[in-house]
C-alpha positions in Angstrom: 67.2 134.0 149.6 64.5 133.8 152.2 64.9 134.3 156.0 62.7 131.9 157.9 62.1 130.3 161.4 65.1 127.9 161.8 63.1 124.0 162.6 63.9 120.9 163.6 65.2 119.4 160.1 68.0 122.1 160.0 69.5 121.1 162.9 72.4 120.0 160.7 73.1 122.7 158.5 72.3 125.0 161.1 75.1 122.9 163.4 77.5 123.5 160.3 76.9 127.3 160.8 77.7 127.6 164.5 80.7 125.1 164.2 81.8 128.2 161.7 80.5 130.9 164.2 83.0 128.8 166.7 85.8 128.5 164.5 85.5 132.3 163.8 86.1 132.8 167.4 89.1 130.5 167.5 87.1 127.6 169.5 88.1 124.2 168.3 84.7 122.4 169.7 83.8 119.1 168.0 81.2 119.6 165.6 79.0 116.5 167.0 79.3 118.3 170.6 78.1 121.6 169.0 74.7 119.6 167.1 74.2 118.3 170.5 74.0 121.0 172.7 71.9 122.9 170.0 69.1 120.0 170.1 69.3 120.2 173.7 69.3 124.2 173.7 66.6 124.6 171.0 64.4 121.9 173.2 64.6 123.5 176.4 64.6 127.6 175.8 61.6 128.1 174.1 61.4 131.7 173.9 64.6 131.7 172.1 64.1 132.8 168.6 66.1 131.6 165.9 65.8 132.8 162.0 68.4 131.0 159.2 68.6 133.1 155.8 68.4 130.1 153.2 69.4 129.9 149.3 67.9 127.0 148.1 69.5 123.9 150.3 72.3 126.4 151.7 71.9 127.4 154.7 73.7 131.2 154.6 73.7 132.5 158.1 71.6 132.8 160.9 70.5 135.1 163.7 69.2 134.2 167.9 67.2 136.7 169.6 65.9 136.0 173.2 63.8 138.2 175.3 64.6 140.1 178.0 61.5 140.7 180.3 60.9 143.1 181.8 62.4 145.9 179.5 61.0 149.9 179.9 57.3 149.8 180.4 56.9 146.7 181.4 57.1 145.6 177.7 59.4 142.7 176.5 62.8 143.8 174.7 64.8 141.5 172.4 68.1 140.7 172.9 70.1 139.5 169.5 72.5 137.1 170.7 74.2 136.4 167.0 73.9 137.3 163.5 76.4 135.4 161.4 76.8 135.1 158.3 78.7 132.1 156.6 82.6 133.2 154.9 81.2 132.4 151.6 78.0 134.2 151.6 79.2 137.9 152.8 78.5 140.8 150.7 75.4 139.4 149.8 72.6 141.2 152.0 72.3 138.2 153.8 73.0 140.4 157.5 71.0 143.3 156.8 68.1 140.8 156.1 68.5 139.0 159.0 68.5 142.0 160.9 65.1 143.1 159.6 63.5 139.8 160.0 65.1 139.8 163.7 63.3 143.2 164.4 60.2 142.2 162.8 59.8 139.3 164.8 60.2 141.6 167.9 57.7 143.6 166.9 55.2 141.1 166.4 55.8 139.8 169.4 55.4 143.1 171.7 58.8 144.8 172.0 59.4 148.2 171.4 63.4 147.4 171.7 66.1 145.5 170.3 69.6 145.0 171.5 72.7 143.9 170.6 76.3 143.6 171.6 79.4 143.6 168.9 82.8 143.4 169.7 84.9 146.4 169.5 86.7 146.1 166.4 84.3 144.4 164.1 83.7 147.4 162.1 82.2 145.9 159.4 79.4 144.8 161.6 79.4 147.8 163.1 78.7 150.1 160.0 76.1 147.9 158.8 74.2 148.6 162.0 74.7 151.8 161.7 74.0 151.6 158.9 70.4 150.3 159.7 69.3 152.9 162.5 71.6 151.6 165.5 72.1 154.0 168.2 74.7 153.4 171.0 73.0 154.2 174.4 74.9 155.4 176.9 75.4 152.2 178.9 78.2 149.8 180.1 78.3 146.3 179.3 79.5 144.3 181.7 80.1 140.7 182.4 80.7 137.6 185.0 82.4 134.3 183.2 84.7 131.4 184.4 86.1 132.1 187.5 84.0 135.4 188.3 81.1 133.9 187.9 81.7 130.7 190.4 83.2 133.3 192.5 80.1 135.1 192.6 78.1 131.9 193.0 79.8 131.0 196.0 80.0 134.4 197.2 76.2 133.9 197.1 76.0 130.8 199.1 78.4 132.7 201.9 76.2 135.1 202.8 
């Protein structure tokens, strides 16, 4: 297994991944809708880092990382937006070395941090980072979606 730089000819197996990722989640997207908005995400946020752990022509799972600038110091942190790791490849090391190729890249590119969120009861993602140094600070997270967020938008454009 190596964990590289996701390009431009795995947009299809990585598309296969996130259609997964969404079916994890109980989303029923259509997988050409989720290979399209990938193109179009992966053309327009560069910053946006994205690694796939590969096994000869399988793609195994994949981790996105953006930056979050400023962060303490006027440094750069790293936000890891996903690590997942496809049903048939678990057990297999393939999160922990995503994990370490995610912080390595943040390293190399300035940032003394890395975050992450994980939901509540995913323990088993939740041990592994751990598991790997994770500390949890002593912050909320908090969050505007759907309707809170156009509320907010609007509440914006009344003032």
């Amino acid at each position: 297994m190596i964990v590289r730089p996701a390009t431009q000819a795995d947009l299809e197996r990585f598309a296969a991944l996130v259609s997964e990722l969404e079916h994890h989640y109980g989303s029923d997207i259509d997988p050409g809708l989720v290979r399209q908005r990938l193109a179009e995400g992966l053309a327009r946020y560069r910053d946006l880092v994205v690694l796939v752990a590969e096994d000869g022509d399988a793609l195994l799972g994949h981790a996105t990382m953006s930056p979050l600038y400023p962060a303490g110091r006027a440094n750069p942190a790293f936000f890891v937006k996903d690590v997942f790791v496809s049903r048939n490849a678990r057990g297999r090391g393939v999160g922990e070395a995503l994990l370490r190729a995610c912080a390595a890249e943040a390293l190399a590119r300035g940032a003394p941090r890395m975050d992450l969120s994980v939901d509540a009861d995913n323990e088993g993602a939740i041990r592994l980072y751990r598991r790997l140094g994770a500390v949890e600070p002593e912050k909320r997270y908090l969050r505007w979606d759907g309707e809170s967020l156009e509320k907010l938008a609007g509440a914006a454009d009344n003032d």
